[in-house]
C-alpha positions in Angstrom: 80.4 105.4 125.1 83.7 103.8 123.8 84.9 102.1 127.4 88.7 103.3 126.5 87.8 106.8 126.0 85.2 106.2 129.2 88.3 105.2 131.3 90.8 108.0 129.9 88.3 110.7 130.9 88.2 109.4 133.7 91.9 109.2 134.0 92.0 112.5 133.4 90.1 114.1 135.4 91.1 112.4 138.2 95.0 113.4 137.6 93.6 117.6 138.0 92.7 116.7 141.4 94.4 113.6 142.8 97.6 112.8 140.6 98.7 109.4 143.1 95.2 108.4 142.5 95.1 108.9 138.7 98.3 107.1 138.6 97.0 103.9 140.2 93.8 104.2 138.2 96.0 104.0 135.1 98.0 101.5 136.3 95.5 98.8 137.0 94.1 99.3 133.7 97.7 98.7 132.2 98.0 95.9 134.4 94.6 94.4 133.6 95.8 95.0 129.5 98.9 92.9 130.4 96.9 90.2 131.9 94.9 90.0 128.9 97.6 90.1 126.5 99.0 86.9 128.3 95.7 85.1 128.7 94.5 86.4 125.5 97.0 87.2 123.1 95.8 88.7 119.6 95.8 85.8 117.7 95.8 87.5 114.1 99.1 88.8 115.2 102.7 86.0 114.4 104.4 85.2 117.6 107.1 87.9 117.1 103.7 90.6 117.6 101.9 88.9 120.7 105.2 88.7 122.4 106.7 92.4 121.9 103.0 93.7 122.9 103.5 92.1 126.9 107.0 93.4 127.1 106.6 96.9 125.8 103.7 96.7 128.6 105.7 95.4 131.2 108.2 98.2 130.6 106.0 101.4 130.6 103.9 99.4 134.1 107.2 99.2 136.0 108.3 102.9 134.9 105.0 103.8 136.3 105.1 101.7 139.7 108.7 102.0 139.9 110.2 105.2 139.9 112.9 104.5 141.7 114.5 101.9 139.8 113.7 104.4 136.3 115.4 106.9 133.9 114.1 109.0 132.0 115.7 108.8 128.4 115.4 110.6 125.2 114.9 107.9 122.7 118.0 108.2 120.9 120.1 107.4 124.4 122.0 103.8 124.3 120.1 101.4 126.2 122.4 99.3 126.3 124.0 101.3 129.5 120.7 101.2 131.0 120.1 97.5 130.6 123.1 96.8 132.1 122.9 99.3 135.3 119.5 97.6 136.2 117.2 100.5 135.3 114.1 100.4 133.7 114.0 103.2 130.5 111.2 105.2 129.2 110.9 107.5 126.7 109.0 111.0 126.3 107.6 109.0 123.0 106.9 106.0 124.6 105.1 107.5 127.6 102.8 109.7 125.3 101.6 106.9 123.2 100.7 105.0 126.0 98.9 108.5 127.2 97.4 108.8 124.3 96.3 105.4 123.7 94.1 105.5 127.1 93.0 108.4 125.5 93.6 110.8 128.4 95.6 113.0 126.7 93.9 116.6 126.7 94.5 117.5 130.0 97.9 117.3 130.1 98.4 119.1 126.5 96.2 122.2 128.5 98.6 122.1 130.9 101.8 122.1 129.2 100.1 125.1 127.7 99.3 127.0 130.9 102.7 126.8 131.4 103.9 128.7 128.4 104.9 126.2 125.7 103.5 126.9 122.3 101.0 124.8 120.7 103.9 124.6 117.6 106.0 122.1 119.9 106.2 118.4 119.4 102.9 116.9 120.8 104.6 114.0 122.0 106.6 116.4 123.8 103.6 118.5 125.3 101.9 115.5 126.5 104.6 113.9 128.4 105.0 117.8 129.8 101.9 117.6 131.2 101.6 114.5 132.7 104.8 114.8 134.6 103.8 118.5 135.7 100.5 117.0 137.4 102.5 114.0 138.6 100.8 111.7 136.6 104.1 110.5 135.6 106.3 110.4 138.8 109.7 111.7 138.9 112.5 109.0 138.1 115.8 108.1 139.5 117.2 110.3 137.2 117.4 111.2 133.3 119.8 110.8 130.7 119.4 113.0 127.1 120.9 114.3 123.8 120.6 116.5 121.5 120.1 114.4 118.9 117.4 114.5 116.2 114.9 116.2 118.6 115.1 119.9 119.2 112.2 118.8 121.9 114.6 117.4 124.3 116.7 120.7 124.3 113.2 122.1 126.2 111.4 119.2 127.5 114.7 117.6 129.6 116.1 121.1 130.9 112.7 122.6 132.0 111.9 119.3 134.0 115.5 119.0 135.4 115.1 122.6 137.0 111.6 122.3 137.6 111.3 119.1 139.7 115.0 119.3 140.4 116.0 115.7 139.1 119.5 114.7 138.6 120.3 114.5 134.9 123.2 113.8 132.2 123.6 115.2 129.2 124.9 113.8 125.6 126.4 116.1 123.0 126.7 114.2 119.7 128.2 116.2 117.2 127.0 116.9 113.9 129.9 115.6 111.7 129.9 112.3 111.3 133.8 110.7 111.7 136.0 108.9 113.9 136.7 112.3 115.9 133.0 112.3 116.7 132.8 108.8 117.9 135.5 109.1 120.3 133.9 112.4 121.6 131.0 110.0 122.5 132.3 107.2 123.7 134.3 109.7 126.3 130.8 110.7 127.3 129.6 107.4 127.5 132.4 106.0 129.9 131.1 109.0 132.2 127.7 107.9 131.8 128.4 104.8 133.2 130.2 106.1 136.2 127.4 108.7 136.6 125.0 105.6 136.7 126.8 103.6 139.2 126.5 106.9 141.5 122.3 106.9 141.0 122.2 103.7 141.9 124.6 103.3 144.4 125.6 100.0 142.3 129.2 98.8 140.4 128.4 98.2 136.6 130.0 95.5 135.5 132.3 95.7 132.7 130.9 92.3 131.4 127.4 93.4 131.9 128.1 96.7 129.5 129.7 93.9 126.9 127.0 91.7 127.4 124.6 94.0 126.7 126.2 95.6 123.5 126.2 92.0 122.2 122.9 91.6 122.6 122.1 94.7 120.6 124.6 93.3 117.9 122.8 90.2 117.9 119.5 91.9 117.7 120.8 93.7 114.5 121.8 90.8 112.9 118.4 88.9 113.5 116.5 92.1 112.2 118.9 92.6 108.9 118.1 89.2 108.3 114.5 89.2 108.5 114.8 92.2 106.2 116.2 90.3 103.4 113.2 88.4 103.1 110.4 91.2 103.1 110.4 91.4 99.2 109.0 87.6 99.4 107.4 87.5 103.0 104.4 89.3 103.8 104.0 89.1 107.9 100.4 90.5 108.8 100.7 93.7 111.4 99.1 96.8 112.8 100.5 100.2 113.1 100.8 99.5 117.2 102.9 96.8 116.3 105.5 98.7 114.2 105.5 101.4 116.6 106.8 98.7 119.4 109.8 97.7 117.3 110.9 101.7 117.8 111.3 100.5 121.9 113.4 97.5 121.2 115.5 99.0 118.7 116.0 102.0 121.2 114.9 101.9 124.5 115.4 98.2 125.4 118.3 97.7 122.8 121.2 95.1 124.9 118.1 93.2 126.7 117.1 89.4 125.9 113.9 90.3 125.3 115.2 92.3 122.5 117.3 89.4 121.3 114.5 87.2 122.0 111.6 89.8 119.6 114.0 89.7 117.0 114.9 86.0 116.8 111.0 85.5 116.9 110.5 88.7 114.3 113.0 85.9 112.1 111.0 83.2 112.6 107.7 84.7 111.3 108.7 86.3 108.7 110.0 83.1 106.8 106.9 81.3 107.2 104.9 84.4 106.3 103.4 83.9 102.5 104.3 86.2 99.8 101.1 88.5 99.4 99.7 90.1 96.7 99.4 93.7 98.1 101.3 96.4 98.1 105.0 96.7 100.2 105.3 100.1 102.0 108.5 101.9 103.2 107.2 103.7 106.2 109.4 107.5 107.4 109.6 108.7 110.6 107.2 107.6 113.4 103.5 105.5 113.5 100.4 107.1 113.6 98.5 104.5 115.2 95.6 106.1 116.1 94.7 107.6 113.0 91.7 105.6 112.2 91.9 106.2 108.5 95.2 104.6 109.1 94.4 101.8 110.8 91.9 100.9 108.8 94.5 101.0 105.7 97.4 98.8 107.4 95.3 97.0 110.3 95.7 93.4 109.9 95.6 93.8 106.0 96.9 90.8 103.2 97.0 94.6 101.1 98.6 96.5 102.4 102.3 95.7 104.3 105.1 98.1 106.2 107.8 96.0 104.9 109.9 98.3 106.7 110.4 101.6 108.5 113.5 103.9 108.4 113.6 104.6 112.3 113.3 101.0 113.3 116.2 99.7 111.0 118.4 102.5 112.1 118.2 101.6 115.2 118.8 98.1 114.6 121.9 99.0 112.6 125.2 97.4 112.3 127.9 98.3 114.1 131.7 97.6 113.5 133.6 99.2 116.7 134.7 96.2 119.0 134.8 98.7 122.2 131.5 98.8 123.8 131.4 102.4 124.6 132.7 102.8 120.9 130.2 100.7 119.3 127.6 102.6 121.4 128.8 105.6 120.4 129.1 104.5 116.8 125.5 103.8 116.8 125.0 107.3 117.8 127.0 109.6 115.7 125.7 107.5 112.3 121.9 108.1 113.2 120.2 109.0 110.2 118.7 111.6 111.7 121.8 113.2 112.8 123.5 115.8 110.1 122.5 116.1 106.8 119.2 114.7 105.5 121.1 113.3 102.7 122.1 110.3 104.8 118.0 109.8 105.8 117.2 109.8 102.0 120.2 107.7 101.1 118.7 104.8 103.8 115.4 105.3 102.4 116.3 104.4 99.0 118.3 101.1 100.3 115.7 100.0 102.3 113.0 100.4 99.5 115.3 99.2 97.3 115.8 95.7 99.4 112.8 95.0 100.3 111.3 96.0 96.9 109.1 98.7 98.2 106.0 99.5 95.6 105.8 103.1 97.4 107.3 105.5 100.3 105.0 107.7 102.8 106.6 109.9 105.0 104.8 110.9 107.7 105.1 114.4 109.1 104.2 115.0 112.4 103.0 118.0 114.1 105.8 120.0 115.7 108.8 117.6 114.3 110.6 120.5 112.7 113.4 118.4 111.0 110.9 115.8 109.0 108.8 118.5 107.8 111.2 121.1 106.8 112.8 118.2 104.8 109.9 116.4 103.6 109.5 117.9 100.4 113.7 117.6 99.8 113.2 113.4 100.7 110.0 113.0 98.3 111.2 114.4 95.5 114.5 112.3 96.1 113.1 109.6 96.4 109.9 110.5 93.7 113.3 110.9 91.1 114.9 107.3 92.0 111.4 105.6 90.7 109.7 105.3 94.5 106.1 106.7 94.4 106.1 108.4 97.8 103.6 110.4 99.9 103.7 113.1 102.4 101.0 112.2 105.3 100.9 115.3 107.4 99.6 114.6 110.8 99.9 114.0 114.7 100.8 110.4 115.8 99.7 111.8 119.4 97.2 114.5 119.4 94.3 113.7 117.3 93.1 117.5 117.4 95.8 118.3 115.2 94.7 115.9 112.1 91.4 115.4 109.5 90.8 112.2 109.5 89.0 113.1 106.2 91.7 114.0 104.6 94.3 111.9 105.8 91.9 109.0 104.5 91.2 111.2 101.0 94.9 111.3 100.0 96.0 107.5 101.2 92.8 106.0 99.3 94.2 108.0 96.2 97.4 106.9 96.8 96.7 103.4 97.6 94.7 103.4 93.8 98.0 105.0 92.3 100.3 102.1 93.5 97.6 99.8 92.7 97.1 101.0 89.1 101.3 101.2 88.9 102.0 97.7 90.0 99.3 96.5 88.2 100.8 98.1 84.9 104.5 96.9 86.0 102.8 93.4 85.6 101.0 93.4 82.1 104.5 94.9 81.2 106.5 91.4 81.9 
């Protein structure tokens, strides 16, 4: 038996009956990976790869261990704020992929269910549900949400903040995207802070909130610059890896170690070679279990995510001065707040600067926004000249995906671009 899926079963079933014990159980095998990655790094990985790997780690170990000194975040929540009060931020998304990677997943989506929430809801959602209900994932100091993007969070945050009666603050970002808007937020955001300093019991520095918006503006920079130079630089990844950019574009934005990925993400990327394969545009989140997947974008000189729509907006450029403003700004400009225009409008630069050969959206199970768009953003795109696919699936529930034909429909895609680029090239 796979020793992974040995351990998660184990994980499991342990969590049903003894929840603290489960816990540590997880734990040490975290702690064990992190050793590992240190003394053994993945050496077909750049620098940039080996190096995000420990910190993302580190982050979800001391959320698990530390409880105390946590806050439970919605992913779309500035970090920045959280970097500077000292707290350590996880995510619903980040939680479940870790969940799911260990492959202990199924009890907790059972018990979400037993509770009443429909099978329809966001998987990443119903996991982390389920692991906090059985105390697999303990309480935090407190949590902070929005309503943005995710009509999960409306359920998920509320339902825990009553349930296990945890202290919790609440963003409203409004739909329309002006100055009005950013104001609104940055009002909230000045509150945040003082509601912050109250968990904690600790003063936030005024220089520790610029300092860590600065970072995040630094971070930016390093990342739009590395993107300039994906239509000639051809970095080898893996899914995983792409998925930890999402935490330090998001959770750990306004941290050195963000500045620090970046800066290293930079470096590898100019002395990466120009491959011969095809340049993807990924949409929306990573399925990095899918093996069909895997065994497409895994370490291949063939096939390269140049870039992914999520990751760049939340490494994007801000122009507010203010802290709270700039944070704010960040915010209200989300592609994935307002109209999907604005999400196909980024889609089309991106592929367009990096050169993208083809677009795949993926569509995960329960994210109601992506998939009652999808067909709207590939036919936008389809009519601009990018090739682009619709892989429906779950990026943490494997029950709720074919691996047969999620690996049909990307071999047949992967021939088309082939066959396209191939004809683009007898042309000149």
């Amino acid at each position: 038996m796979d020793i992974i899926k040995k351990f998660g079963e184990m994980v499991g079933s342990t969590s049903l009956k003894d929840a603290k014990k489960a816990r540590k159980l997880l734990l040490l095998g975290y702690q064990l990976q992190e050793k590992r990655l240190l003394l053994f790094p993945d050496k077909k990985l750049p620098y940039s790869g080996q190096y995000v790997a420990r910190i993302v780690m580190q982050n979800i170990i001391k959320a698990l261990s530390k409880p105390e000194d946590t806050a439970m975040v919605s992913i779309f929540v500035p970090g920045e704020l959280l970097t500077a009060a000292g707290l350590t931020p996880y995510s619903v998304e980040a939680m479940s992929c870790f969940i799911a990677g260990t492959q202990c997943e199924q009890p907790f989506l059972r018990k979400t269910e037993e509770e009443g929430f429909p099978e329809t809801m966001c998987s990443y959602h119903r996991v982390f549900l389920g692991a906090s209900l059985t105390g697999l994932v303990p309480a935090p100091k407190c949590m902070v949400y929005t309503n943005l993007a995710c009509d999960g969070n409306m359920m998920t945050f509320p339902y825990l903040k009553q349930k296990q009666e945890l202290s919790g603050f609440y963003i409203d970002v409004p739909y329309e995207k002006n100055e009005d808007s950013i104001q609104y937020v940055a009002g909230q955001l000045r509150e945040l802070k003082k509601y912050l300093e109250d968990m904690t019991g600790k003063k936030i520095a005024e220089s520790a909130v610029q300092q860590a918006v600065a970072n995040s503006k630094q971070s930016a920079e390093y990342y739009s610059r590395q993107l300039a130079l994906r239509k000639d630089h051809d970095p080898v990844s893996t899914l995983t890896n792409e998925l930890y950019a999402i935490f330090m574009c998001h959770l750990l934005a306004g941290s050195k170690e963000s500045v620090t990925y970046t800066k290293l993400l930079l470096e590898d990327v100019k002395k990466a070679p120009k491959g011969e394969g095809l340049r993807i545009l990924w949409m929306h989140m990573m399925p990095f279990l899918q093996q069909p997947v895997k065994e497409v974008f895994n370490y291949s000189d063939q096939m390269h995510i140049s870039t992914c729509d999520f990751v760049a907006d939340g490494f994007q450029k801000v122009h507010h001065e203010d802290p709270y403003e700039a944070m704010a700004e960040k915010m209200v400009n989300c592609i994935y707040n307002g109209s999907v225009g604005q999400r196909i409008e980024k889609a089309k630069e991106l592929a367009q600067l990096t050169e993208a050969d083809g677009g795949i959206l993926f569509a995960h199970w329960g994210c109601k926004g992506t998939i009652g768009a999808s067909g709207l953003i590939k036919n936008s795109l389809e009519a601009s000249g990018l090739p682009t696919i619709i892989l429906d699936g779950d990026g943490c529930n494997p029950a709720n995906t074919s691996d047969g034909q999620v690996s049909t429909r990307l071999q047949a895609y992967m021939e088309m671009l082939k066959e396209a680029k191939s004809h683009d090239t007898l042309c000149l």
